[in-house]
N, C-alpha and C positions, 0 to 999 in steps of 0.2 A: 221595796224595790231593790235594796242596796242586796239581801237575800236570794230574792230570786234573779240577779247577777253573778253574783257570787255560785249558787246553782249551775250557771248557764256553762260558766267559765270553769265547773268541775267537772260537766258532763263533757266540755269540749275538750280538756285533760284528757279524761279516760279514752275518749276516743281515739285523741294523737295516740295518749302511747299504745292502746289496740292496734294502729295501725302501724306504728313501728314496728313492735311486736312479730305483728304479722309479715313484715315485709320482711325483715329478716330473717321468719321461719321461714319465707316462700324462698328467701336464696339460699339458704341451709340446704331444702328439699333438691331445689333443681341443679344448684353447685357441689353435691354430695359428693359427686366423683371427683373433681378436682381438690375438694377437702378434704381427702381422705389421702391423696395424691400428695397434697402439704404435708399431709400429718405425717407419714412416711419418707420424704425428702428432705435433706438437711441441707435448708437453704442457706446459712452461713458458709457452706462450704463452693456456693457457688460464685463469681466473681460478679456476675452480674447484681445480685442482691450487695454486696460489698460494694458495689463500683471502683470496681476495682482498675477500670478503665480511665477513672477520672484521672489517676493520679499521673500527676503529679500535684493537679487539682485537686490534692483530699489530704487527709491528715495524716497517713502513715504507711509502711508494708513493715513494721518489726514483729506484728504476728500474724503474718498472712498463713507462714506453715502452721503452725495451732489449726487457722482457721481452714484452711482447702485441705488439713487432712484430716479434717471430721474433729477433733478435739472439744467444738464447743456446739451443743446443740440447744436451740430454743426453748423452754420451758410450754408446756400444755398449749393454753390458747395464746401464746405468741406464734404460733407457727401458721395459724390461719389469716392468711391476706387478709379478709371477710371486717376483723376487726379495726386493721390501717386504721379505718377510719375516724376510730376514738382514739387510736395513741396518737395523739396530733405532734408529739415531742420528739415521736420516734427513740423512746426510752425501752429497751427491753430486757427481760431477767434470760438469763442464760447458764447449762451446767459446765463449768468446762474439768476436761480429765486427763489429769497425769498419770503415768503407768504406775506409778510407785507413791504416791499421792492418793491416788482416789479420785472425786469429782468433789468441786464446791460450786458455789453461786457468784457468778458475777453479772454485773450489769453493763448493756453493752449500747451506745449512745452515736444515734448519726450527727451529736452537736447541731442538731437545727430542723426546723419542721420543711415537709416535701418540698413548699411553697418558699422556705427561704435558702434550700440548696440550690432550688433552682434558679432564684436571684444571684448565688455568686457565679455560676457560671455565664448569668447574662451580663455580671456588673465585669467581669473579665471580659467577657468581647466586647463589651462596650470601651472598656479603657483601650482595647489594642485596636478595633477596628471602627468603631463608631455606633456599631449596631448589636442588637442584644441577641442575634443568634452566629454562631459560628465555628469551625473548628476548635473546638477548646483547646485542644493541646497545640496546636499552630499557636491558634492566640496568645496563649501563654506564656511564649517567649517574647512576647512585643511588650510584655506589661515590665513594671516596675520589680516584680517577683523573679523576672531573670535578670534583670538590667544589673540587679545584686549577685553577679558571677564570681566567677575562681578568682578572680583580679585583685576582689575584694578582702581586705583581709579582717577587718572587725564589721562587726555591725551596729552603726552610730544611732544615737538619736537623733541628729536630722534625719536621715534618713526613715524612720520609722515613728515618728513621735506623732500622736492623735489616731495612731490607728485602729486603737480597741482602748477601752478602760485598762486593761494592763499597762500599757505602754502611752496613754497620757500624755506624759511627762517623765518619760524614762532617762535614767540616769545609765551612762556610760558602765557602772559596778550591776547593773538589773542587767542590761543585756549580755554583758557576757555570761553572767549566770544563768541565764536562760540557753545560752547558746552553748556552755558547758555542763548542763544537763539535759541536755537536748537526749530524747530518750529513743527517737524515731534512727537513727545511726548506729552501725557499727563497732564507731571510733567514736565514743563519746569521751570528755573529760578536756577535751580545746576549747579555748574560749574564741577559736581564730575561725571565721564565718568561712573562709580559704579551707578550710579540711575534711568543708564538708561538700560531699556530691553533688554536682547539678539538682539533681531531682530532690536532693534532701534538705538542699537551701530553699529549693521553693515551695517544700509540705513546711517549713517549721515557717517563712513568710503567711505563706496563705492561713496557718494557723492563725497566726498571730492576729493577722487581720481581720478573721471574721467569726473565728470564736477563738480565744486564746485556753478555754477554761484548761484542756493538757498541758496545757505551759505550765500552768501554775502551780497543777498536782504536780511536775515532775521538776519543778525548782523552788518549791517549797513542800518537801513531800512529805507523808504520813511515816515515815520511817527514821525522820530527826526530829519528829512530834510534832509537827503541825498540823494543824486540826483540818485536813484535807482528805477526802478517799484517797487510796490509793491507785495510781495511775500503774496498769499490767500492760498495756502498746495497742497498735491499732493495724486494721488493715482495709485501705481504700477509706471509704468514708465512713469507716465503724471503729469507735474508738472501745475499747475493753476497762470499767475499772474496778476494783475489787466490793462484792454486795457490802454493806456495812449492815443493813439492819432498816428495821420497817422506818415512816417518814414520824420525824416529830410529834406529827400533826395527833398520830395514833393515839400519843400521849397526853391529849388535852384532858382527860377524865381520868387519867389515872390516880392512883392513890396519893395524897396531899403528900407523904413522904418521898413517893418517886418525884412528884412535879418539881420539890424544891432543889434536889439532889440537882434533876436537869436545868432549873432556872441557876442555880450555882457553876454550873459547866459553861455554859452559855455566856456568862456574865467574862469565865475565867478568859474562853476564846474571843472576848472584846480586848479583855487587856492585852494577853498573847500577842496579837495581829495589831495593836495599838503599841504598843511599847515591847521591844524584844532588842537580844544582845548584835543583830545582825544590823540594826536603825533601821527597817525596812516597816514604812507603816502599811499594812496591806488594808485597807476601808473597802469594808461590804457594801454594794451600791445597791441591791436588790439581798432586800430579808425578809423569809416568809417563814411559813412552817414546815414548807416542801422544799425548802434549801437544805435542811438539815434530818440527818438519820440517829439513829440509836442504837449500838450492838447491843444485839442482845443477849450474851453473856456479860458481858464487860459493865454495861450502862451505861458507856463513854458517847459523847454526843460529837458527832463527824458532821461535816459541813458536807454536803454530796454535792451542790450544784455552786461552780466557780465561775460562771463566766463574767463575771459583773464584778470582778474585783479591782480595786484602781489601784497600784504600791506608787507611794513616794519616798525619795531615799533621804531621809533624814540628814543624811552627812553632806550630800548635796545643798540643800536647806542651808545648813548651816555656813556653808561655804560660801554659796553665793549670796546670800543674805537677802533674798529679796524686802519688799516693803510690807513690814507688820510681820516680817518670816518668830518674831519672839513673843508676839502677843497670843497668848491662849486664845482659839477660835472655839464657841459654841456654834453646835448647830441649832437651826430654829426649829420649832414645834412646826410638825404639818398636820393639823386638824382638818384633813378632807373626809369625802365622804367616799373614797374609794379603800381598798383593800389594800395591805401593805404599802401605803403611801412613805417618802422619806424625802426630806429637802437638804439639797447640797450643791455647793459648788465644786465643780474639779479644781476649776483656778485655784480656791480656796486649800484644800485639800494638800494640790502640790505646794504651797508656798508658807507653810505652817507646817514650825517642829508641834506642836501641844494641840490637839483636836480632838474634839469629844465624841466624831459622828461614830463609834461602833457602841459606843455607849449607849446613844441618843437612838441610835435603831435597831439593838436587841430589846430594850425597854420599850421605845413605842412599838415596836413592832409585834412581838413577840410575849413580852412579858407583864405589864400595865394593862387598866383598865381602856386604854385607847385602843390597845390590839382588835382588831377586827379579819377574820379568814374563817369563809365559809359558813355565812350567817350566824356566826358566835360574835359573843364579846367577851371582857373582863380579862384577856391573856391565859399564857400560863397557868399563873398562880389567883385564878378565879378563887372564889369561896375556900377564904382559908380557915379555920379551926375559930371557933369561937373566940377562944384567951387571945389569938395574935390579931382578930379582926378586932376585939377590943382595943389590945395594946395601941394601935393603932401606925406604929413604928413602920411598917413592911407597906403600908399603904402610902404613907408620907414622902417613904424613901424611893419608893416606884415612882409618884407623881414629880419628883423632885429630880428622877431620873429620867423622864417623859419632857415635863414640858416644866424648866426650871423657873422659879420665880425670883433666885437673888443669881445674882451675879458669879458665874464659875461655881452656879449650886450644883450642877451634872456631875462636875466633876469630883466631886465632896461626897455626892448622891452617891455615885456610882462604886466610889471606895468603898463606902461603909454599908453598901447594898453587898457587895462581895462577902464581907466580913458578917455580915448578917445572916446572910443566906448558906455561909457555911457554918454557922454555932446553930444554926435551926437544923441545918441536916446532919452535923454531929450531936445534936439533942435527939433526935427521932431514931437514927440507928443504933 
């Protein structure tokens, strides 16, 4: 019985995707002319594709000339509409070309899928007028994103605090530094909210508020080592940031010497982002294998996808002393049955100098036998060589780093998982 089920539900497989198949060659056939019309048009150059209209509703105009004068063109089958409907992220590869430069590759991001751009311009009219359809740009000045005018000269954490995982619990020293590398301006380098334009205090609000992930490339950037793409500017609601390299994920099978190389990078950008000379803890709240890239010259392992990052300012901590602000906080093990699962608190988070969670979720997530992405298991560092699966060391110190059994053992774990994983990957080279 159980067979001829299993039968039914194969033939009923081949069929869907036959008729996917087919559906798709029948709009290929009949939409020929206007795909052929894509393929020829370089829709980046158009304002409409950009929404370029939105803004002051959008993230940026610092590379709108790049973009309306042909400088960055789609890659192959990015350019046919036809597809939309599998990139649900609205993530796309792109070449762009300087005269004296050449062309390279960068990737160009609307920060959010169709369905949830189109919630912020509902959740704006809704804050200005009540209802979820309306002049956007009218609207816009009734919300809280213009209320923050020329008047204003810093921009505080009342004002701004809970409005995205960046900003939490932001510290008076976080927002100026976001506001003095504010990368979307002319006149960058003022930490004074007053010097920047109308229109440019309410792309770097609206940022902020509904996906901050450019904020964080462009004030903790890839160019004083922080393990971030690097952010190139944006225009309308297309932001630009420079390719690093294919996703992590590619390298689940690679060669035992590459994996440990990369599980040693990975482990490096916990502590980085956990303890650094700035006190600025930045905690990953979302870790998969499609967060993170690989150059592939280099090997260097870059973080691509930020928008889920929470900073607490350490010096703040310590100032205001909250309750238990000294006692080392572990995070707890989350053995769900879902895919990159992690448990945390924010409260937690902001109110604790010593916290384990980037530790606790490049290990569970990523690198331990608990990792789970895309019907795999074991992590990382799956089947390792016979001597070290013997040894038994690398297995003890994953699980210890996953889901600890003595007290502050993550933290112990996670030192000597560092120190491990780099005398393995200088034994192999």
């Amino acid at each position: 019985m159980l067979r001829l089920v299993s039968l039914k539900f194969g033939r009923l497989y081949r069929y869907v995707k036959l008729a996917v198949l087919g559906s798709l060659a029948a709009a290929l056939v009949l939409n020929t002319h206007s795909l052929l019309a894509s393929l020829q048009r370089n829709e980046l150059a158009e304002r409409r594709f950009l929404q370029l209209n939105k803004c002051p509703a959008c993230w940026g105009t610092s590379w709108c000339r790049k973009f309306l004068n042909g400088q960055l063109r789609l890659e192959s089958w990015g350019r046919l509409r036809l597809f939309d409907f599998f990139n649900v992220k609205n993530v796309y590869f792109a070449r762009y070309g300087e005269p004296r430069e050449g062309s390279r590759r960068v990737v160009l991001k609307r920060l959010g899928s169709a369905q949830e751009l189109a919630d912020i311009d509902a959740k704006i009219c809704r804050r200005a007028t009540g209802r979820g359809r309306c002049d956007l740009l009218q609207a816009l000045h009734a919300t809280e994103f213009a209320s923050l005018n020329g008047d204003v000269r810093l921009l505080t954490p009342d004002a701004v605090e809970g409005w995205s995982d960046l900003v939490h619990c932001p510290s008076q020293r976080l927002l100026d530094r976001l506001v003095r590398r504010y990368a979307e301006t002319k006149d960058s380098g003022s930490f004074l909210l007053r010097n920047l334009k109308d229109s440019e205090r309410m792309q770097l609000l609206i940022t902020l508020a509904f996906n901050p992930e450019p904020l964080v490339l462009q004030s903790f950037p890839s160019d004083e080592g922080w393990p971030f793409a690097k952010y190139l500017g944006a225009c309308g609601r297309m932001v630009a940031v420079n390719y690093v390299g294919e996703e992590l994920w590619s390298y689940f099978n690679a060669p035992w010497e590459k994996r440990v190389d990369l599980a040693w990078q990975l482990m490096e950008i916990a502590e980085q982002l956990t303890n650094n000379d700035f006190e600025f803890a930045l905690y990953l709240l979302d870790v998969s294998f499609d967060n993170f890239a690989v150059g592939p010259r280099d090997g260097k392992v870059i973080i691509v996808d930020a928008e889920n990052v929470l900073v607490a300012d350490k010096r703040l901590i310590r100032q205001n002393k909250p309750e238990n602000w000294d006692v080392w906080y572990e995070s707890k093990f989350d053995d769900c049955d879902k895919e990159a699962c992690l448990s945390f608190s924010k409260e937690i988070l902001c109110a604790r100098v010593t916290v384990d969670h980037n530790y606790y979720a490049i290990c569970q997530n990523l690198l331990s036998r608990h990792a789970t992405w895309r019907g795999t298991s074991g992590g990382l560092l799956h089947d390792p060589p016979a001597d070290i699966a013997k040894d038994g060391r690398l297995e003890a110190l994953l699980d210890e780093c996953a889901n600890p059994k003595k007290r502050y053992g993550r933290f112990q774990a996670a030192k000597e998982l560092r120190e491990y994983l780099a005398q393995l990957s200088n034994n192999v080279r």
